[in-house]
N, C-alpha and C positions, 0 to 999 in steps of 0.2 A: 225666822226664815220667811221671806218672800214667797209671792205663787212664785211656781215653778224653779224653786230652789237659788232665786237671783239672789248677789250679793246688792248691799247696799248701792255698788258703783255698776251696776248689772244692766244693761238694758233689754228690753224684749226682744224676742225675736224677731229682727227685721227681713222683710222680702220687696223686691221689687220689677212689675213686671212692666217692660215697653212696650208700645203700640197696640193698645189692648183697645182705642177708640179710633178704628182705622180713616174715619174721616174727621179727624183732629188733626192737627197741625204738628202733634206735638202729643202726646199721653203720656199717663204711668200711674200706676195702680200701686199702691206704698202700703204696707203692712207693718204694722207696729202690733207685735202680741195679734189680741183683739179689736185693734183699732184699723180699720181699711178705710181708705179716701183716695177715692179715682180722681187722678188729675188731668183736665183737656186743657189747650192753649189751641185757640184762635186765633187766627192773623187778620186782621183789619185794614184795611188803603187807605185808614183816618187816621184821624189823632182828636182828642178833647178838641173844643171851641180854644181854649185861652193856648192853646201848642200849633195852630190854624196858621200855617206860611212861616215858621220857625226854623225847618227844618228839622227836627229831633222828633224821635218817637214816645213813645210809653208803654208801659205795663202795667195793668191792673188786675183785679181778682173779684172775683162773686164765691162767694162760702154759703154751702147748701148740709142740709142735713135730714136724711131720708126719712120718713114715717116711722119703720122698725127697726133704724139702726138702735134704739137704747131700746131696755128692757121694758118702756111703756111707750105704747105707738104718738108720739111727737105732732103736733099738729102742721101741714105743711105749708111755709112759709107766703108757696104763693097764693095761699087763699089767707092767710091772715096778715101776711106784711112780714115784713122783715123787723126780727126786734135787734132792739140794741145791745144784745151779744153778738149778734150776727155781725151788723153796721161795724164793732168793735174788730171782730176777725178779719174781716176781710179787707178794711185800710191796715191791720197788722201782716197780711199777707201779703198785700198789695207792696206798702212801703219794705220788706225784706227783701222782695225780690225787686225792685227798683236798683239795687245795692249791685247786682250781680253785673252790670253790664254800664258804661257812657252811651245812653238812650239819644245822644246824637247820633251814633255810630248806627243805629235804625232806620235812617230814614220816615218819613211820616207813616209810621205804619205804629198801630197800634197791637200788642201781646195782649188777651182777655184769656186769664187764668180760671178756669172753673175746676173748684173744690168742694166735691161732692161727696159726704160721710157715708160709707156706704152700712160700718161699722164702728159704734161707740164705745170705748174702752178706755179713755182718758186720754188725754194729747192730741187730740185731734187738729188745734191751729200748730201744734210744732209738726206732726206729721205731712200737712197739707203743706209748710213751706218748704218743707224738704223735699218731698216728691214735686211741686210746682214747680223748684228750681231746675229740676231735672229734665221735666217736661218742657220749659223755656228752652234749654241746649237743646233739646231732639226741634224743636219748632223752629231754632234758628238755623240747625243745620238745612233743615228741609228749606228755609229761605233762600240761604245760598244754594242751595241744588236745584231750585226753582230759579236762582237771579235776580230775584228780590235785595240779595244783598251779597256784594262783590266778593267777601270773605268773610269769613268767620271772625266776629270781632272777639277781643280779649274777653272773658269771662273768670270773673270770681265767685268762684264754691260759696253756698250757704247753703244753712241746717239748723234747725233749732231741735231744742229738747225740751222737757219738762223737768225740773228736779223741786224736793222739797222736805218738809220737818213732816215726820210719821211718829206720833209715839217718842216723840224726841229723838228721833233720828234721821240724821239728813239722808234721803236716798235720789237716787235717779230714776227719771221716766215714771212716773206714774200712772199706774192704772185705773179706773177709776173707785173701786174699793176705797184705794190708797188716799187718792185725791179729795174722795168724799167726808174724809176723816181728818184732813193734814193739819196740822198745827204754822203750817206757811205752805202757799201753792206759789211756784215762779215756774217763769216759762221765760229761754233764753235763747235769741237768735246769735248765730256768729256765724262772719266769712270765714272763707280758707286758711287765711291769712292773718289768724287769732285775735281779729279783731272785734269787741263787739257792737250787734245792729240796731239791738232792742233787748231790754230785759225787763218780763212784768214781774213784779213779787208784792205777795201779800199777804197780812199775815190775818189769820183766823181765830179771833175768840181774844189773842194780849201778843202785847209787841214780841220779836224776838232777837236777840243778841246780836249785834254784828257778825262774831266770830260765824254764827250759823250760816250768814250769807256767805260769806268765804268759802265756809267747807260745798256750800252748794253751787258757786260760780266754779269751782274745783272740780265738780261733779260733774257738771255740764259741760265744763270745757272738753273731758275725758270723753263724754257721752258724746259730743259734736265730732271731737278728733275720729272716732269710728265711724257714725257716718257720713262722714265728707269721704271716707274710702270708698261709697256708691259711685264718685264722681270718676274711678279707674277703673268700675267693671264695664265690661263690652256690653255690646248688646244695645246701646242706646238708637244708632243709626238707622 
């Protein structure tokens, strides 16, 4: 049996709260279990050099992870640099949520997603792309209520989870007990629209079976289909 009684296909308990950084464009504070990552989205009048008189916008992301979010105090990035897990997260964060929207339909305006760990418990980049996505709709709402942008353009749901091999056991969402021990760690983005955006898998210590990855694209799929139901509860506005 899992902490707190999860089935193999179980995920933690999830919360999510809006507008909790009131001069943000866009917020939301995403709880996974033990895992918190406040998400802000900033509107930009720019765009990159190389998108400069294009007309189309962009989205990008910065991933942060606080001093005492893990059990031993982290050193903080902006005095040491950003390493390359970081560099890793945040073009994975970045390139998910590009997915959600035709970035012409923006205008030259730049989305800058900031994902900040508040709390470490494993899943931390599926967390941050799921709350980020969230946070982008509240920022684009707020654009067209500002006139920034004429309507509300079409948007596709995305979510990622974590699932993997425990003890030979494929489960969902990992915590980091779990993760710290797993026999394969994957981490899998999908739209609304069960398609997938990104999936990391890797396996720990000797290869593992196809069939394994089956039962844990199964897993995730499951795990995603539930959180993409954040995307009908009110309260975003």
């Amino acid at each position: 049996m899992r902490n707190g009684h999860r089935l193999a296909n179980g995920l933690r308990p999830v919360g999510i709260e809006y507008g909790v950084q009131p001069h943000a464009d866009g917020s939301v504070l995403i709880r996974m279990g033990h895992t918190h990552v406040l998400c802000g989205v900033t509107v930009e009048e720019r765009v990159p050099p190389f998108l400069k008189d294009r007309g189309q916008g962009w989205i990008t992301a910065e991933y942060g992870m606080l001093p005492c979010a893990t059990h031993s105090r982290g050193r903080r990035e902006a005095v040491s640099g950003l390493s390359g897990r970081t560099h890793e997260i945040q073009r994975l964060i970045g390139r998910s949520l590009r997915m959600m929207v035709d970035l012409r339909l923006l205008g030259e305006h730049t989305l800058r997603v900031d994902c900040d760990v508040l709390n470490a418990d494993g899943g931390t980049r599926c967390a941050s792309i799921t709350g980020g996505a969230l946070a982008v709709r509240m920022a684009l709402g707020k654009m067209v209520a500002q006139g920034k942008l004429a309507s509300m353009p079409p948007l596709l749901p995305v979510a990622a989870v974590s699932a993997g091999v425990v003890g030979g056991q494929p489960v969902l969402d990992l915590e980091y007990s779990e993760d710290s021990s797993a026999d394969v760690d994957a981490n899998f983005v999908m739209s609304g629209d069960g398609r997938w955006i990104e999936v990391q898998t890797t396996a720990e210590g000797a290869p593992f079976r196809p069939e394994l990855f089956t039962t844990m694209a199964a897993l995730a799929t499951e795990g995603i289909g539930q959180l993409l139901m954040l995307w009908d509860r009110e309260g975003w506005r």
